[in-house]
C-alpha positions in Angstrom: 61.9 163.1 40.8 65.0 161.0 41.8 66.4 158.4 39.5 66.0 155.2 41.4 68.9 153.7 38.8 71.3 156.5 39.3 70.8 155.9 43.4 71.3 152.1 42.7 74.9 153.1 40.2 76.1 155.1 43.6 75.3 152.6 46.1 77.2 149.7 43.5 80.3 152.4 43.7 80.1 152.9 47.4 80.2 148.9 48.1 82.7 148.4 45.5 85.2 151.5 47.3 84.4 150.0 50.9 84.8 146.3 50.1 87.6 146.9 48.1 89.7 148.8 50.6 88.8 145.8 52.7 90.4 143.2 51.1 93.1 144.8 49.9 94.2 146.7 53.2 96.2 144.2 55.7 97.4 145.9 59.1 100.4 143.5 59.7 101.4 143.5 63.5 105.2 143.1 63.6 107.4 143.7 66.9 105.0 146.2 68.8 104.5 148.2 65.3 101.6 148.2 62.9 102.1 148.2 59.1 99.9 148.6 56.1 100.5 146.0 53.1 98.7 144.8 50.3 97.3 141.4 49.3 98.3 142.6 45.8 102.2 142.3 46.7 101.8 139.2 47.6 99.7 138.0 45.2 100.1 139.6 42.1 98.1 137.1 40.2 94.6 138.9 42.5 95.6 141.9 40.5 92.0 141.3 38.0 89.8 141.1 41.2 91.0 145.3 41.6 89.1 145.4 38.4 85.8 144.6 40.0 86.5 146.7 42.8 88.0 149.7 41.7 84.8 151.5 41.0 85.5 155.5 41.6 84.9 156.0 38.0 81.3 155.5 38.8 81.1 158.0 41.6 82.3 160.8 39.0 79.5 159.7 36.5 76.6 159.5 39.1 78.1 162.8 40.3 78.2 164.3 36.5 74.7 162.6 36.2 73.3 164.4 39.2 74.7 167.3 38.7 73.2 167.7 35.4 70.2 167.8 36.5 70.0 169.0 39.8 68.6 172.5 40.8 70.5 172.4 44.3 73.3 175.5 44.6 76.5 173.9 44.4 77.2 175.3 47.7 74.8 173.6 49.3 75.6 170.4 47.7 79.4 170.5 48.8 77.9 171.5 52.5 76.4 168.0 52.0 79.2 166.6 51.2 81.8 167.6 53.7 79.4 167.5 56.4 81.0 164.0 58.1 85.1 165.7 57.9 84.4 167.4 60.9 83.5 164.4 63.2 86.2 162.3 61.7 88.4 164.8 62.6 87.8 165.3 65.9 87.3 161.8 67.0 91.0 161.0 65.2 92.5 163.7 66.7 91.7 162.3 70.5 92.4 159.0 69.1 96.2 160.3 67.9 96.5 162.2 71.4 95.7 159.3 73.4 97.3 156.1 71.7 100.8 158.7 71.6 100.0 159.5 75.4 99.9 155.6 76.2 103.4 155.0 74.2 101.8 154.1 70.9 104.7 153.6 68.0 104.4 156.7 66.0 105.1 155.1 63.2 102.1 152.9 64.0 100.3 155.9 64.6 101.3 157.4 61.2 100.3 154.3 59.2 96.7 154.5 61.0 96.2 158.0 60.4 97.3 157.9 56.9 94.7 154.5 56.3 92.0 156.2 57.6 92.5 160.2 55.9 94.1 158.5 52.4 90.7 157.6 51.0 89.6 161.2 51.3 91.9 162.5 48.7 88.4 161.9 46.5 86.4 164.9 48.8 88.1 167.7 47.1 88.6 166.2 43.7 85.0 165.7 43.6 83.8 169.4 45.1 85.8 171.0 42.7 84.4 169.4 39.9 81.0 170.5 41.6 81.9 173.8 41.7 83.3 173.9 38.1 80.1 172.3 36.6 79.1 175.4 34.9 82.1 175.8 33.0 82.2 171.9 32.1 79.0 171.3 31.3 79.9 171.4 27.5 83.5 169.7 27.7 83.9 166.3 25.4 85.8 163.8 27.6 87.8 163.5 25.1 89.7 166.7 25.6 90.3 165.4 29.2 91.3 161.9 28.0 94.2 163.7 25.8 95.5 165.3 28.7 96.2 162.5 30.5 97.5 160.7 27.4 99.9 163.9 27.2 101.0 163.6 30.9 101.5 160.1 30.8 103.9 160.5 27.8 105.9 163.6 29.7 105.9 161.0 32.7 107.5 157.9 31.1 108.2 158.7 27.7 110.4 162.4 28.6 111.1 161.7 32.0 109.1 164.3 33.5 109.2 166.1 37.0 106.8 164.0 39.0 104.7 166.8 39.9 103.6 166.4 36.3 101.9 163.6 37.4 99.4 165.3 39.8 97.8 167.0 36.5 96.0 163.8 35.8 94.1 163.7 39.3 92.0 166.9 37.7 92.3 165.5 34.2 91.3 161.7 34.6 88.2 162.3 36.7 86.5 164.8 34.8 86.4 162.2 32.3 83.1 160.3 33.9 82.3 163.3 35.2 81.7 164.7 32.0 80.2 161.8 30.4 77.9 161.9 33.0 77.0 165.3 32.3 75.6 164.6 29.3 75.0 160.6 29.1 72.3 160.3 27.1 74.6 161.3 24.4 77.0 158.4 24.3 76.1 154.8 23.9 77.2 152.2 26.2 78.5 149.8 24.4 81.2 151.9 22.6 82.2 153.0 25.5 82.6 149.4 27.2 84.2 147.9 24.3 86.7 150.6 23.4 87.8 150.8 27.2 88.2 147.3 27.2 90.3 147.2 24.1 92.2 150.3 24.9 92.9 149.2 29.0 93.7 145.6 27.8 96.5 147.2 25.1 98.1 149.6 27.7 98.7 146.7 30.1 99.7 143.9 27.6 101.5 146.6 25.4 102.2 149.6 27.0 103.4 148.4 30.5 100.9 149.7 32.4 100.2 147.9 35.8 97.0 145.1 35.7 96.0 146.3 39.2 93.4 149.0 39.2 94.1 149.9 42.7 97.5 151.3 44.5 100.1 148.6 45.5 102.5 149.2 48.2 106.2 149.4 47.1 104.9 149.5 42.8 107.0 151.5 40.7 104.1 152.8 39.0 100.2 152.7 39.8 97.4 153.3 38.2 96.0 155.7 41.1 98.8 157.6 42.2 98.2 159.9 40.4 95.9 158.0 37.5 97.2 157.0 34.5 95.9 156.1 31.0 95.1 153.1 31.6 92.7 154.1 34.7 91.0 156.0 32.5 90.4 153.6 29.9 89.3 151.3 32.1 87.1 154.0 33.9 85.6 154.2 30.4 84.5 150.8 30.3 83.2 151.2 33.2 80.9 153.4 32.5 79.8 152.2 29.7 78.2 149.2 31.4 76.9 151.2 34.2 75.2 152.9 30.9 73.9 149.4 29.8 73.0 148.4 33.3 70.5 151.7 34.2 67.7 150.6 32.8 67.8 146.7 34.3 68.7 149.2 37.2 65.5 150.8 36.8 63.4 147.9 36.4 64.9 146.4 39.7 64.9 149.0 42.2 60.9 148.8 41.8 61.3 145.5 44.0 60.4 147.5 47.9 63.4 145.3 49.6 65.9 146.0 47.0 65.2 150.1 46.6 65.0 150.3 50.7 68.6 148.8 51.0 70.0 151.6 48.1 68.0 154.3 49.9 69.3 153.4 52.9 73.0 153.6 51.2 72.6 156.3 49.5 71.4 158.2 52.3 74.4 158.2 54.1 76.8 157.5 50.7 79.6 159.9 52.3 79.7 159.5 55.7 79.7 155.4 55.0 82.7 156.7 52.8 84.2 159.0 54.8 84.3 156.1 58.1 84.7 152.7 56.7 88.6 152.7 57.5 88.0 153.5 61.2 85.9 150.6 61.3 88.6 148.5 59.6 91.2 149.9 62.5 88.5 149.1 65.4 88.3 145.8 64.8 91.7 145.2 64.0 92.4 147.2 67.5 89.7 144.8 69.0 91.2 141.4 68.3 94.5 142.2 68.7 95.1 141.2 72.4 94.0 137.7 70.7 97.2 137.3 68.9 97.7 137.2 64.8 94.7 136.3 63.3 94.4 135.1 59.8 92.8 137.5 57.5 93.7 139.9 60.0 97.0 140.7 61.6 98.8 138.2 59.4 100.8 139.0 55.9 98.4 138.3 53.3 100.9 135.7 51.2 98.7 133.2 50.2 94.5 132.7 49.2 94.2 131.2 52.8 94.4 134.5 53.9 92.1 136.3 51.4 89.3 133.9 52.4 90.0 134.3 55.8 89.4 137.9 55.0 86.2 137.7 53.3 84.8 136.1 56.5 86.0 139.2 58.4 84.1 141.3 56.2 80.6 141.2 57.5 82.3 142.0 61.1 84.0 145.2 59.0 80.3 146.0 58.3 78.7 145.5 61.8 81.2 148.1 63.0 80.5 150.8 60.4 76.8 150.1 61.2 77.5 150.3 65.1 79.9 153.7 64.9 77.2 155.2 62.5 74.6 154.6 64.7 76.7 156.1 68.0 77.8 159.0 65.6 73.8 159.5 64.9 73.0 159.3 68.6 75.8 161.9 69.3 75.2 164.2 67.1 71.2 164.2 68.0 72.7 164.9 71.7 75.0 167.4 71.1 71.7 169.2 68.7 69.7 168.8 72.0 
């Protein structure tokens, strides 16, 4: 029997992921070429709205959650979740080949490329923690927590290669992934508040960035590859996704409100796996228009973040639209 509060947890993570790359991914037009920039270097002072966006931490503790309790082979649960790679890749490749063939910047082509594939870096992070659920079912998070501590001390404390780095991508997200392995054992408001304490001393303190996401041209950041304090704060966060199952529970027996996280959860990864192409089509679109705020323009000032948030549900009537021709496709191509 499915956990309607679980489903709801996924399909909070899944908004938060695509809305946030939304508004904080600007394709700046400049001279012919296209660029990627943040509102975040521009705007510094947004950095707390990455806290209500950055929401991957929930993705490994549904996935720990599921997991623990799922009797589907883990090979056929990672044949689930690859299953939209394929179509991306093909329809980027043609797209590559033909904006190249009709004199296309490469190094606009790059930046497109790299916007749309970037996100994915979460695919085999999350199948191998799939695969390995057998030999973490027992693991504390804690264990997983000191690693990273012990990275991030070889990293800026001993000046470390910066491969060292790349341990914590492993390390920091088998932290929720464990905890949702075994939730019931952990209570939700310890969690929350010593996240919160912990995240708020390692920026105040410790140095660590505010900004729960990547920023273009940052020293350090907290996602590539995580640090501490992304795991701290992924701590919190899952302590009030603890707190919120049951009001979770409790809401999703409203018929309009579980159909809309059925329907997301349904297609979780492929929304995932395709929200940046829609970004880059409509982008693509309105350029011939000129810059358009929220749009083609840098993102220097909170004019252009509002002008943003009206672009939004035009981001999400694209991803609906490509889904539906990807569906229709696919059904043709079966027949």
């Amino acid at each position: 029997m499915r956990d309607r509060g679980v489903d709801a947890l996924r399909a909070v993570a899944v908004a938060g992921v695509v809305c946030g790359h939304w508004l904080v991914t600007a394709l700046v037009a400049d001279s012919g070429t296209i660029r990627v920039t943040s509102p975040l270097k521009h705007l510094p002072e947004l950095a707390p709205a990455s806290w209500l966006l950055q929401t991957m931490a929930l993705f490994f503790l549904v996935g720990g959650m599921v997991a623990a309790r799922s009797t589907t082979p883990p090979r056929l649960r990672l044949i689930r979740l690859l299953r939209p790679l394929p179509a991306l890749a093909g329809v980027w490749a043609v797209v590559v080949v033909v904006l190249l063939a009709c004199g296309a910047d490469p190094a606009t082509v790059a930046a497109l490329a790299k916007l749309v594939w970037s996100p994915l870096w979460f695919l085999p992070v999350y199948a191998a923690l799939i695969a390995a659920t057998p030999l973490v079912a027992r693991l504390h998070p804690g264990w997983p927590v000191a690693v990273v501590a012990a990275v991030d001390l070889a990293r800026f404390g001993f000046d470390a290669p910066g491969w060292v780095g790349w341990i914590n991508v492993g390390a920091a997200w088998l932290v929720p992934f464990c905890v949702g392995l075994s939730w019931w054992r952990f209570d939700g408001r310890t969690l929350l508040v010593a996240g919160a304490v912990a995240t708020a001393l390692l920026i105040t303190v410790g140095g660590y960035p505010a900004a729960m996401v990547g920023v273009p041209g940052a020293a350090v950041s907290n996602q590539s590859p995580p640090t501490l304090a992304a795991v701290t704060f992924g701590l919190a966060q899952t302590g009030a996704a603890l707190l919120l199952l049951g009001p979770l529970r409790r809401l999703m027996r409203r018929p309009a409100l579980w159909g809309v996280v059925a329907a997301v959860n349904v297609a979780a990864m492929t929304v995932y796996v395709w929200h940046q192409t829609a970004l880059v089509v409509v982008t693509a679109l309105a350029l011939p228009a000129g810059p358009m705020a929220g749009l083609h323009t840098v993102p220097g000032d909170l004019g252009w973040v509002a002008a943003r948030l009206a672009w939004l549900p035009l981001f999400a009537f694209a991803l609906i639209v490509g889904l539906r021709l990807r569906n229709l496709l696919c059904k043709g191509v079966g027949q």
